[in-house]
Backbone as numpy.savetxt, mean C-alpha at the origin, in Angstrom:
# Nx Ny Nz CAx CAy CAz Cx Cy Cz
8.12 7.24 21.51 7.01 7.47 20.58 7.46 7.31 19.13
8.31 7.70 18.81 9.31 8.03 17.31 9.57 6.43 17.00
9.94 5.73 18.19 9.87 4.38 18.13 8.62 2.90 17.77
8.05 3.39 17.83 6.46 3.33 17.61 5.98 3.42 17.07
6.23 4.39 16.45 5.15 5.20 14.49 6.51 4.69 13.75
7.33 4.30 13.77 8.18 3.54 12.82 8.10 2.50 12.70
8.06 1.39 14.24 7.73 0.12 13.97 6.03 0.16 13.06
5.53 0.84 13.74 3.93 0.60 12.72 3.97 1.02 11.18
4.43 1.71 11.23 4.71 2.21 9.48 5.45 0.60 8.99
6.98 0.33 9.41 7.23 -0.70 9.27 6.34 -2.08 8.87
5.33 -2.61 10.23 4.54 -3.40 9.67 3.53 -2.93 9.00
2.57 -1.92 9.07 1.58 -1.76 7.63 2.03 -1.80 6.19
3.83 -1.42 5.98 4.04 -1.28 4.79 4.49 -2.90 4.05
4.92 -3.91 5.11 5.37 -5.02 4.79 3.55 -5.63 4.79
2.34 -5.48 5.21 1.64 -6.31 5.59 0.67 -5.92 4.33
1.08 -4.74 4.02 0.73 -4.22 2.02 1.12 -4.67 1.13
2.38 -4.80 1.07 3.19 -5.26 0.41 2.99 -6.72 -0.07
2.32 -7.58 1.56 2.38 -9.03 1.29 0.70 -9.26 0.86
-0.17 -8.41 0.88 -1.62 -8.21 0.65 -1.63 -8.49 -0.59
-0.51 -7.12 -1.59 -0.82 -7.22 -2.90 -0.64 -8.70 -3.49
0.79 -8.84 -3.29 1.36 -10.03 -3.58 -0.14 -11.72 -3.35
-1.02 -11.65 -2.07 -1.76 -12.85 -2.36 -2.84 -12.34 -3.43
-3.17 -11.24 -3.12 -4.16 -10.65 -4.06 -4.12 -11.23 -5.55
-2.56 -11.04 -5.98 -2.18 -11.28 -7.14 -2.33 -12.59 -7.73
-2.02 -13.67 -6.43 -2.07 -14.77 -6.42 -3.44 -15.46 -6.61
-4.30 -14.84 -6.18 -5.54 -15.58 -5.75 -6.32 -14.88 -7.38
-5.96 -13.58 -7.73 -6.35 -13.54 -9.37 -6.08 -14.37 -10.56
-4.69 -15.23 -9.86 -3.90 -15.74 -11.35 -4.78 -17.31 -10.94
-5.21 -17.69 -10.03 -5.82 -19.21 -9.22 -7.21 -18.62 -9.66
-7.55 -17.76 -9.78 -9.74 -17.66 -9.86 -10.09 -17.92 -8.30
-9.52 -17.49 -7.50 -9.68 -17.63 -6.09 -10.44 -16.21 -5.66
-11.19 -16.05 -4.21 -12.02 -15.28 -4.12 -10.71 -14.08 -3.50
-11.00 -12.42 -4.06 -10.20 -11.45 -4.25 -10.16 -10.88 -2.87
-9.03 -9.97 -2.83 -9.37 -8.92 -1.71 -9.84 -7.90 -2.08
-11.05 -6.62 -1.25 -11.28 -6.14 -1.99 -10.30 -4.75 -2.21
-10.66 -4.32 -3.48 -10.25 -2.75 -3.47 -10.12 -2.04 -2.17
-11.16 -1.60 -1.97 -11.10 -0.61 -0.54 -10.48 -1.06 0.27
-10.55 -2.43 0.67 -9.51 -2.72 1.72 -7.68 -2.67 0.98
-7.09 -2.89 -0.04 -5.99 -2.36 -0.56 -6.30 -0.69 -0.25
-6.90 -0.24 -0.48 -6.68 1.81 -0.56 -6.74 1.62 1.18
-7.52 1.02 1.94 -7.29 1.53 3.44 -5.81 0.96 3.62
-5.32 0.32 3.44 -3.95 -0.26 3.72 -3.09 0.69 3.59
-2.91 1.15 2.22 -2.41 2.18 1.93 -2.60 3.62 2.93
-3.50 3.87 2.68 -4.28 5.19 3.86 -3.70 5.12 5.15
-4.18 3.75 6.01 -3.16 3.00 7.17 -1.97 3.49 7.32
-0.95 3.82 6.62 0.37 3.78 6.41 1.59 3.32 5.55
0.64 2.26 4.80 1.32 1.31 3.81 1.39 1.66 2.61
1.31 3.31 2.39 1.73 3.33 0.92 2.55 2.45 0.20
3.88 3.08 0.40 4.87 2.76 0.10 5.32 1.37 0.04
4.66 0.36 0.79 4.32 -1.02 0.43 3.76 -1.55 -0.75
2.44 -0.66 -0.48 1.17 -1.03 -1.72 2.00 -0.29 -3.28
2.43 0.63 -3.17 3.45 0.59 -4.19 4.23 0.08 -4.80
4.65 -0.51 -4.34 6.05 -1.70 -4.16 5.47 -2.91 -4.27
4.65 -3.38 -4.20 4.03 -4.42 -4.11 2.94 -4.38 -5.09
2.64 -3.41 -5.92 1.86 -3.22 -7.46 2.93 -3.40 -8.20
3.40 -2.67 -8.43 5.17 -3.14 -9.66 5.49 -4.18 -9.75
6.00 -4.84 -8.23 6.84 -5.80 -8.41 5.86 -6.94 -8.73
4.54 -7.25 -8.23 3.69 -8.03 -8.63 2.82 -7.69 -9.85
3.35 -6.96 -10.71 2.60 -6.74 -11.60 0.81 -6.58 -11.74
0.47 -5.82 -10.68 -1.17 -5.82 -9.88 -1.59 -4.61 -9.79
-2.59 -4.69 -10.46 -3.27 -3.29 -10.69 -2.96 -2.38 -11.49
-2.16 -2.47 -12.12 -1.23 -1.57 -12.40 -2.15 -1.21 -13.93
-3.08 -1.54 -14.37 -3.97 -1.25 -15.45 -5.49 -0.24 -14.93
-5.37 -0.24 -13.49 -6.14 0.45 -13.09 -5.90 2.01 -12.56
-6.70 3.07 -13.64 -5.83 4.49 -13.35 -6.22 5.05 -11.70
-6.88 4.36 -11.43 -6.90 5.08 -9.60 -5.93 4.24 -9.08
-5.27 2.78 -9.13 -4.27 2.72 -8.33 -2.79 3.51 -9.18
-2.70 3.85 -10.14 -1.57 3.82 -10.53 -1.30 5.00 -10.25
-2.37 6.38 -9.94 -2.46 7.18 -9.81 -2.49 7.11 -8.20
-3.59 7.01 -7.49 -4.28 6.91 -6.65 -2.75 6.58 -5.54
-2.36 5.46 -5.73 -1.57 4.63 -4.77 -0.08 5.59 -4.60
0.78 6.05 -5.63 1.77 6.82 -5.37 1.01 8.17 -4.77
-0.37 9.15 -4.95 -0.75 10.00 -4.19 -0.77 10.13 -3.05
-1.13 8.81 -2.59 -1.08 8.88 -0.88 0.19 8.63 -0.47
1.22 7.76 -1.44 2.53 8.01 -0.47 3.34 9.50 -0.41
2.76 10.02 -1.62 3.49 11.53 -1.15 2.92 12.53 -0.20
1.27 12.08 -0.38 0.40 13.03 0.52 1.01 12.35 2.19
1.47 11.06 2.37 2.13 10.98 3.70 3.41 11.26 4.15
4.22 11.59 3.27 5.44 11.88 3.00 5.47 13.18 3.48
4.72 13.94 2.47 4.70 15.40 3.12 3.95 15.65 4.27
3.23 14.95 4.90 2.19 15.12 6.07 3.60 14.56 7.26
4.34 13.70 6.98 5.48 13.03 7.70 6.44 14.51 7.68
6.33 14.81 6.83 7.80 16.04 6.87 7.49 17.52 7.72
5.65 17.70 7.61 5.23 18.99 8.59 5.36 18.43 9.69
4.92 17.58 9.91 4.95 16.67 11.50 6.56 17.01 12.41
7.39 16.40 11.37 8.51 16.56 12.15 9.30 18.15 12.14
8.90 19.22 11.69 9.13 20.30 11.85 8.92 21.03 13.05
């Protein structure tokens, strides 16, 4: 099981990560966007810590105060939800 909720954390956080990154792409082209909500469910999903990582390094969103805010909240609100779990 332990094996399992890691591989999935694993891919939601790489499949965030690579979300932001076209997102970014398809803003700098005038290409049609992804939306918001679907970035925050990604995140929610498991992919904080992707969608984090993948705002910085792509320089995305990062002018908007609900992700800048918003996006590190849920990786700690899973972090600590990850740390009662395993107690």
């Amino acid at each position: 099981m332990c094996k399992f909720v890691a591989a999935y954390l694993i891919l939601m956080n790489i499949i965030a990560f690579l979300v932001m990154g076209i997102d970014k792409h398809r803003a700098k082209v005038h290409r049609w966007r992804i939306s918001e909500k679907t970035l925050f469910l990604l995140a929610l999903l498991g992919g904080s810590a992707g969608s984090v990582l993948g705002m910085y390094s792509f320089r995305h969103k990062t002018r908007h105060w609900y992700f800048v805010w918003g996006m590190p909240f849920i990786l700690v609100l899973q972090i600590v939800l990850g740390i009662v779990i395993m107690k």
